[in-house]
Every structure is written in structure tokens, then in C-alpha cells.
C-alpha positions in Angstrom: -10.9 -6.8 -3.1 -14.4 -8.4 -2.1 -14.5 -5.3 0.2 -13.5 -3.1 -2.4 -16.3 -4.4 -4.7 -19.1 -3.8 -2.1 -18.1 -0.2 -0.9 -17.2 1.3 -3.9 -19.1 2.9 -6.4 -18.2 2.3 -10.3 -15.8 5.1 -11.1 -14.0 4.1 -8.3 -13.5 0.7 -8.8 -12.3 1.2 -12.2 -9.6 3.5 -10.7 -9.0 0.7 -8.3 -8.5 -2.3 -11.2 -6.5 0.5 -13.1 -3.7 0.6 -10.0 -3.8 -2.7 -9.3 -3.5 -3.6 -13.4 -0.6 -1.4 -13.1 0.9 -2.6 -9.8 0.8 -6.3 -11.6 2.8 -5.0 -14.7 5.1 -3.3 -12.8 6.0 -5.8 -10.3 4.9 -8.9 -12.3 8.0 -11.6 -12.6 9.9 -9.6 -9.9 11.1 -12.6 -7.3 9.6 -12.8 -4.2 11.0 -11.6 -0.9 14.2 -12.8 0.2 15.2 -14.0 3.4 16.5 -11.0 4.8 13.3 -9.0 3.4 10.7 -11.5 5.2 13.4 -11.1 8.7 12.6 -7.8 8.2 9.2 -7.8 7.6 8.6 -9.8 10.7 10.3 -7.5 13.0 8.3 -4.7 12.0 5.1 -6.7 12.0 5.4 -7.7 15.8 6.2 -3.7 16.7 2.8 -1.9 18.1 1.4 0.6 16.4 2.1 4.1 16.5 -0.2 6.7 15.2 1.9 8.8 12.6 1.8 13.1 13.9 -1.5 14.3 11.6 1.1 17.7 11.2 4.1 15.5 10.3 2.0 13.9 7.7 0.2 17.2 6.8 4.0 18.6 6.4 5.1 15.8 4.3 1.9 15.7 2.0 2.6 19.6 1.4 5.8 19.5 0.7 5.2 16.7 -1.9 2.7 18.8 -3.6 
């Protein structure tokens, strides 16, 4: 957020407190993780990295409008 605050210029930032504003209403009170979630989570987290196909994305992004 500190990053957030130093790159962006005003506009943006207000877009950026409007998404998070609505990510916290959304997901506010919903439990954490469970177990199974965090097993998960740190399985994927120790995979390297793979680059996603720029056409695969390009493809997805214009099919989703």
C-alpha cells in the first residue's frame, strides 16, 4: 500500500481505496483459510514460476470482453 501511495497519482489511488473498500465488504467476517486451503497454498507457493503464454492470455482476455 506504501508502494501504492508513492507511485500512484490521485485518481488512481482513489480507484485503488475504492477496490480494496470493496474487497473488505465483500470478504469482511468470512473465516480465514482452512487447513486444507493453507496445504494448498503452500504447495503452490514452493512451485517455480512459469511465465503464462502472452497469446493464451491475449485469447482469454478477448474472449472475456
Amino acid at each position: 500500500m506504501e508502494r501504492a501511495d508513492a507511485s500512484l497519482d490521485a485518481p488512481s489511488r482513489a480507484t485503488l481505496a475504492e477496490i480494496v473498500d470493496g474487497f473488505i465488504a465483500t470478504h469482511a467476517g468470512a473465516p480465514d483459510f482452512t487447513e486444507d486451503e493453507r496445504a494448498h497454498l503452500r504447495r503452490i507457493d514452493g512451485e517455480p514460476f512459469t511465465p503464462a503464454d502472452s497469446e493464451a492470455v491475449a485469447a482469454l482476455f478477448a474472449r472475456r470482453g
